[in-house]
KETIDO-452929 format. One record per residue (C-alpha): residue in three letters; x, y, z. Coordinates in steps of 0.001 Angstrom, whole numbers, padded with zeros to 6 digits, always signed. Example, Ala and Ser with C-alpha at 12.3 -4.5 7.8 and 13.67 -1.06 7.14 Angstrom:
BEGIN
ALA+012300-004500+007800
SER+013670-001060+007140
# end
This chain:
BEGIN
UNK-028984-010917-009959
UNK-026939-009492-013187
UNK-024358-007162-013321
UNK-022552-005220-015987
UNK-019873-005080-013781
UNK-018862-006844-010225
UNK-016085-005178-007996
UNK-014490-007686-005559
UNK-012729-006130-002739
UNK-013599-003156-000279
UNK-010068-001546+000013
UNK-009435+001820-001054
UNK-008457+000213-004632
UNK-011420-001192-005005
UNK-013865+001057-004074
UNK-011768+003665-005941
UNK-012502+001698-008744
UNK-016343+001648-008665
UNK-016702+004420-007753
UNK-014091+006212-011064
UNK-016259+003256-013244
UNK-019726+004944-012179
UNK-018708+008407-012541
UNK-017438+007319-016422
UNK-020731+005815-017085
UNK-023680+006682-015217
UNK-026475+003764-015222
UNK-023645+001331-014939
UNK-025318-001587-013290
UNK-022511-002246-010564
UNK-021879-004224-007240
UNK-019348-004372-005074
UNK-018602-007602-002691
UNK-016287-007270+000448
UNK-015955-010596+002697
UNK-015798-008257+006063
UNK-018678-006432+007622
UNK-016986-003274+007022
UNK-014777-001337+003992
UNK-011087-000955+004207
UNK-010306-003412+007212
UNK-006741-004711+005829
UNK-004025-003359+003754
UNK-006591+000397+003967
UNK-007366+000042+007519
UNK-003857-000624+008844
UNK-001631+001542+006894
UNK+000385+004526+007763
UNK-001466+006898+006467
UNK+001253+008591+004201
UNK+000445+010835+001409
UNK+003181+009576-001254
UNK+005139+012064-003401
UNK+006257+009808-005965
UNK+009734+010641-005311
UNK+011129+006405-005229
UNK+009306+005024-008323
UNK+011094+004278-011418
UNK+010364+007213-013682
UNK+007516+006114-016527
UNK+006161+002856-014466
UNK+003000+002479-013201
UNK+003885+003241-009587
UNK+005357+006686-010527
UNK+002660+007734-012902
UNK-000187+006597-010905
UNK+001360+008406-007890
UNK+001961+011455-009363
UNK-001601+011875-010895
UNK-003354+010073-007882
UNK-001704+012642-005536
UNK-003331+015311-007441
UNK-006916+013754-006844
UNK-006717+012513-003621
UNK-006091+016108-002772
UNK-008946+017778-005148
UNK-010977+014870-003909
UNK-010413+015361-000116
UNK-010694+019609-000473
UNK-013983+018683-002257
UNK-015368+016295+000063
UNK-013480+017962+003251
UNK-011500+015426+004644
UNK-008794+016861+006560
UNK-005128+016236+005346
UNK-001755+018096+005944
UNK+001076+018204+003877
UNK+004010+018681+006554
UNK+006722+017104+004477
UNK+009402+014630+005049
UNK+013034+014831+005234
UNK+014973+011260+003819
UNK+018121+011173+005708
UNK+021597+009395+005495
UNK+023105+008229+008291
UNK+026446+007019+006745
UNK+028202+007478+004099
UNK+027409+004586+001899
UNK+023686+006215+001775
UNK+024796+008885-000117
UNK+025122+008119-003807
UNK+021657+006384-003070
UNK+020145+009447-001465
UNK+021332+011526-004682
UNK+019740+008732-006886
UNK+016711+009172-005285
UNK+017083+012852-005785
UNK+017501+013021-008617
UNK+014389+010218-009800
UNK+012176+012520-007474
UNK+013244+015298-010211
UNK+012986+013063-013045
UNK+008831+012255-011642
UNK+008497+015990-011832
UNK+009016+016747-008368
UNK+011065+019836-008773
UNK+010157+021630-005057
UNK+012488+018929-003123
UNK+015759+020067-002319
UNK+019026+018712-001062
UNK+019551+020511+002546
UNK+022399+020965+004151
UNK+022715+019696+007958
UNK+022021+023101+009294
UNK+018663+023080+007853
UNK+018382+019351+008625
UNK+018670+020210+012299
UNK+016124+023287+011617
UNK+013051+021366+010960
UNK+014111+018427+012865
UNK+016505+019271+015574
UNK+016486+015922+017011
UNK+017331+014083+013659
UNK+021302+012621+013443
UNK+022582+012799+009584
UNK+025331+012874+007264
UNK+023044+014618+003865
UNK+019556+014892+003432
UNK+016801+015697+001037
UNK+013669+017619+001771
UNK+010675+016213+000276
UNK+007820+019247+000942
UNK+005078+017171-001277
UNK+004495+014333+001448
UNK+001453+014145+003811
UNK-000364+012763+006159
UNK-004334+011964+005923
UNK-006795+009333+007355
UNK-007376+006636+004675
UNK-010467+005140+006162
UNK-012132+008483+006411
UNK-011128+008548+002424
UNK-012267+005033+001560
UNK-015432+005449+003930
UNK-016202+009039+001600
UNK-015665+006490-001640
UNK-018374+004280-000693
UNK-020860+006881-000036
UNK-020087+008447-003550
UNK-020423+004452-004823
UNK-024178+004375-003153
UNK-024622+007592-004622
UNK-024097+006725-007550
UNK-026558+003938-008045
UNK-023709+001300-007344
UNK-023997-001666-004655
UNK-021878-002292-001567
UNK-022521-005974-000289
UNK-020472-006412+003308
UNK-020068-009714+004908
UNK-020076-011462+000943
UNK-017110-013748+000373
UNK-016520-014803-003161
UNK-016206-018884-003151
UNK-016004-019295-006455
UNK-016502-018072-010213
UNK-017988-019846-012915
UNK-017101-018786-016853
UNK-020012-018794-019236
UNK-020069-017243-022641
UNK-020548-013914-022436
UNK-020510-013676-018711
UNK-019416-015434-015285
UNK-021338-016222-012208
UNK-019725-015134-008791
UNK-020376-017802-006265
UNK-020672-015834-002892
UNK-020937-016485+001026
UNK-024729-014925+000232
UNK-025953-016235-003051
UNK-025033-015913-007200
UNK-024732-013404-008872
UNK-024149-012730-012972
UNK-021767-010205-014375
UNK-020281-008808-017733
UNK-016912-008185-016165
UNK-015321-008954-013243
UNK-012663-006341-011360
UNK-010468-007604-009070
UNK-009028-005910-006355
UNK-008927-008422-003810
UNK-005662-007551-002538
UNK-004338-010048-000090
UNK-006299-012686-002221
UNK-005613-011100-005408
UNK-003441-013802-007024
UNK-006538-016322-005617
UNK-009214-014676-007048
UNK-007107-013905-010893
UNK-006632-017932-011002
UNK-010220-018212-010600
UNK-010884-015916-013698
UNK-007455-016959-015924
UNK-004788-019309-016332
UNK-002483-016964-016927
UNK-001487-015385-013366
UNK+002013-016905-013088
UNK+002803-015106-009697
UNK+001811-015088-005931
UNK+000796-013019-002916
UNK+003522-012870-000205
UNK+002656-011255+002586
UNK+004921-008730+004778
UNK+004142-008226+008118
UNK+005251-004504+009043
UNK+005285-003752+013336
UNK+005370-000586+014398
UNK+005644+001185+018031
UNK+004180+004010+019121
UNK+006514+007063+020947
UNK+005076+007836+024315
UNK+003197+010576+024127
UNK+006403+012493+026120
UNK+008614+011781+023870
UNK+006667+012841+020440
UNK+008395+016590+020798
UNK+011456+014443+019099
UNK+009506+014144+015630
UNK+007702+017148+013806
UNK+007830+015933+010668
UNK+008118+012766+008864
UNK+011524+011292+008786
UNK+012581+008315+006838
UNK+016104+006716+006063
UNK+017570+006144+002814
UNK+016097+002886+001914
UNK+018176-000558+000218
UNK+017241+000237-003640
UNK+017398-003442-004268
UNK+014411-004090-001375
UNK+011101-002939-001559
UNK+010698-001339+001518
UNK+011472+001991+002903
UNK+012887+000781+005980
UNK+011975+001875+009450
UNK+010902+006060+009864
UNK+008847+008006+011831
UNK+005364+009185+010937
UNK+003181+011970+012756
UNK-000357+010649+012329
UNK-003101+012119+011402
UNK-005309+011348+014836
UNK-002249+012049+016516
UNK+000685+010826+017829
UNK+003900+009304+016249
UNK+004557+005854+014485
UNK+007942+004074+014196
UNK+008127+001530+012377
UNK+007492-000259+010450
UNK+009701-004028+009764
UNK+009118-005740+007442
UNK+008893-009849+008171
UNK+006849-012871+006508
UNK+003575-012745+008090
UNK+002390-016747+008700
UNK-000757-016145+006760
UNK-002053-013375+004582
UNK-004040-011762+007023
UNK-001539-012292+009926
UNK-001613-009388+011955
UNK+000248-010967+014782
UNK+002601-013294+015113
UNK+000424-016041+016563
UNK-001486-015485+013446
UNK-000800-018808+011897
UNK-002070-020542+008483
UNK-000300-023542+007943
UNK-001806-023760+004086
UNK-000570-020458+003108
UNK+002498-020482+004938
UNK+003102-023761+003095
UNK+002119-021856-000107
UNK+004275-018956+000299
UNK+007386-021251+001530
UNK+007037-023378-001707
UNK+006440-021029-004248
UNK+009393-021019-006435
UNK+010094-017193-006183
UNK+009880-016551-002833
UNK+012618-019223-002016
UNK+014845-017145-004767
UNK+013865-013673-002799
UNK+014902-015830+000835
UNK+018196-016876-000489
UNK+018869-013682-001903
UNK+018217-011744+000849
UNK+018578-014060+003784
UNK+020407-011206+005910
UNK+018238-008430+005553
UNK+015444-010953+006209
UNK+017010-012374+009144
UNK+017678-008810+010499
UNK+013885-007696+010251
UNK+012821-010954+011890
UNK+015109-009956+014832
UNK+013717-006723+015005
UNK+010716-008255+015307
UNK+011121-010173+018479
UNK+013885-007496+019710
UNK+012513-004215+020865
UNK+015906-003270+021801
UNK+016956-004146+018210
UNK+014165-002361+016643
UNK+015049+000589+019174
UNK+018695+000768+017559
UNK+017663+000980+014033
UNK+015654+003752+015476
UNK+018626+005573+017167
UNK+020116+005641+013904
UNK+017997+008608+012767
UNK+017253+009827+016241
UNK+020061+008987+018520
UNK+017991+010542+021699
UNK+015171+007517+021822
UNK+015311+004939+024202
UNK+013500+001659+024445
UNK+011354+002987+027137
UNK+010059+005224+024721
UNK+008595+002856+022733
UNK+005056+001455+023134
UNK+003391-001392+021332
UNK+001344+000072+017920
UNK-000470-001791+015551
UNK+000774-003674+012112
UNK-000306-003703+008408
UNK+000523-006903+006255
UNK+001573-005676+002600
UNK+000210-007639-000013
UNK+003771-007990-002128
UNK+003450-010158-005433
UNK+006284-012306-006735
UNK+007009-013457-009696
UNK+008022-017695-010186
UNK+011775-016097-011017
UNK+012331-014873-007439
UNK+011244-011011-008235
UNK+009570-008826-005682
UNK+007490-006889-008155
UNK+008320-003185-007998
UNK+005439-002179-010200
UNK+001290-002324-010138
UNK+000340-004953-011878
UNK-002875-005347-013713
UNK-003649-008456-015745
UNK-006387-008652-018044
UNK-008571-011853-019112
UNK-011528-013032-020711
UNK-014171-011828-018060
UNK-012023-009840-015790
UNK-009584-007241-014935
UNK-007132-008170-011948
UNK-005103-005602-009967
UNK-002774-008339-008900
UNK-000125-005810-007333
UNK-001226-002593-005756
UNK+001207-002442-002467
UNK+001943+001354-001660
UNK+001459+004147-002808
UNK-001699+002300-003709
UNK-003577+004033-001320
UNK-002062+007495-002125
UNK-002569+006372-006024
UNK-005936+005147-005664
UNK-008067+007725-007624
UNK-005817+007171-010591
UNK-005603+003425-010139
UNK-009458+003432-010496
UNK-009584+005568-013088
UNK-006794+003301-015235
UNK-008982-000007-014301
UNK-012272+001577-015154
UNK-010640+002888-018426
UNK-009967-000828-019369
UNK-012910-002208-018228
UNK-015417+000538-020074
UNK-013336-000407-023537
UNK-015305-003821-022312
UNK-018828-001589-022979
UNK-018239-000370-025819
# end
């Protein structure tokens, strides 16, 4: 079975990816391999379906350019394929004073990305949209939404098939073997033979680029984030979405509330070190990649640098009434009885042997391959443009 071109991983990245490669170059012979019976069932499937602004990325990276454009599409993409979405903004809100100068950073980078409709609000107008909301300042962020990204990576595959392209469920890659113009992807299901390999493996990403190069020089932690649910009494407390001002030097927006797009309302989430890279629960245990993640070099930098904010999000974790207080913070009305069990995401978060969380996607090109080896949000809300910067690199291959 031969390829021109082999996509491994059935997350929104990936599929965004085939499916931006096939409408580039039509008659591109192309496959894509997901280990699960069905598309999008980790970092896609479990997210909180936020459309990002770009208002928190460094202004020129690949975070805040890939946002800005991927917002953009996702949009043209869902009015064109009618997927419903709702832009119903967010406020970003600080609670004490210390949060100010960051909130004004952040204002003022959400300018800098081109974002010129948000607006500092006074508390006045805070209380107006969300009358329920306790604050100090606040910014008004109109660009943010909320969408289904299943329904989105579900629409990608069908444009993939449509295309001529391959979906192949239930096909873990084992292995890869390098030839001379080519490599061989050992699967779960059988060989096959491909020009170019694109990796967007995502919780395995790291795995999969050491496979293909020896130059991948960082690893795959995985976060954990928890969230709870508000009863469905209680959701008249959040109309919006409502997020704090988040640590600048972690990369994590902290615990806010998110109206979702089936309904209902989200708190959450933590952010703690799941036990294995597809460690939805806490009784999710893998002693090899806990081992791996404990020992790599960087991540006991990131633990001794941050050893109290870690220490506080594990609490949270086992403390509802903890997790409820961070909560009151923002809304000082909710109570833990308010609070129901939700579901969790794991973030795929690459760090680098020095002890840095990367902040930025990271792609990393080799011989036979392209590997997307850090695509953590706004991945999902980026993923149009992601694809179309990987399938950019990898047509150069064709030519």
């Amino acid at each position: 079975m031969k390829y021109d071109a082999i996509v491994i991983g059935g997350g929104i990245v990936g599929l965004a990816t085939a499916y931006q490669s096939l409408l580039k170059k039509p008659g591109l012979k192309l496959l894509l391999l997901e280990k699960e019976s069905g598309l999008s069932a980790h970092q896609t499937g479990n997210n909180s379906g936020v459309i990002h602004s770009g208002l928190y990325y460094k202004p020129g990276s690949l975070k805040a350019r890939n946002c800005i454009k991927g917002y953009q599409m996702l949009l043209d993409f869902c009015d064109q394929e009618e997927i419903p979405y709702e832009l119903c903004g967010k406020v970003v809100v600080a609670t004490e004073e210390e949060q100010k100068p960051p909130l004004e950073n952040l204002y003022n980078r959400g300018l800098e990305n081109g974002l010129d409709k948000i607006s500092r609000i006074s508390i006045p107008e805070l209380k107006e949209i969300e009358p329920h909301v306790q604050g100090i300042a606040a910014v008004k962020v109109p660009y943010t939404g909320i969408i289904d990204y299943k329904q989105v990576a579900e629409k990608y595959g069908d444009k993939i098939r449509e295309l001529g392209g391959e979906i192949k469920l239930s096909t873990k890659v084992m292995s890869i073997r390098e030839g001379q113009g080519s490599s061989t992807v050992i699967t779960s299901q059988g060989e096959y033979e491909t020009k170019l390999i694109l990796n967007c493996a995502g919780l395995y990403s790291d795995k999969m680029a050491r496979k293909t190069s020896d130059d991948v020089d960082l690893k795959i932690i995985p976060f954990r984030g928890e969230y709870f649910k508000l009863v469905p009494e209680k959701e008249y407390l959040v109309k919006h979405l409502i997020y704090p001002v988040p640590d600048p030097n972690f990369p994590f927006l902290g615990v806010h509330f998110t109206r979702m797009m089936k309904g209902g309302i989200e708190a959450g989430p933590n952010a703690v070190l799941a036990f294995r890279r597809e460690g939805y629960k806490k009784s999710q245990i893998h002693l090899g990649e806990l081992t791996e993640s404990l020992m790599w070099p960087g991540f006991q930098k990131v633990a001794m640098k941050y050893w109290k904010t870690g220490m506080g999000e594990m609490y949270r974790s086992f403390s509802k009434a903890a997790f409820t207080r961070a909560l009151q913070k923002l809304i000082p009305e909710i109570e833990s009885k308010d609070l129901v069990d939700g579901g969790a995401g794991v973030r795929a978060q690459a760090c680098d042997r020095s002890g840095g969380l990367l902040d930025d996607f990271a792609i990393i090109e080799a011989r036979h391959a392209i590997n997307v080896c850090n695509a953590p949000s706004p991945a999902a809300t980026s993923s149009l443009s992601i694809g179309d910067t990987v399938s950019s690199l990898a047509l150069k291959r064709f030519q």
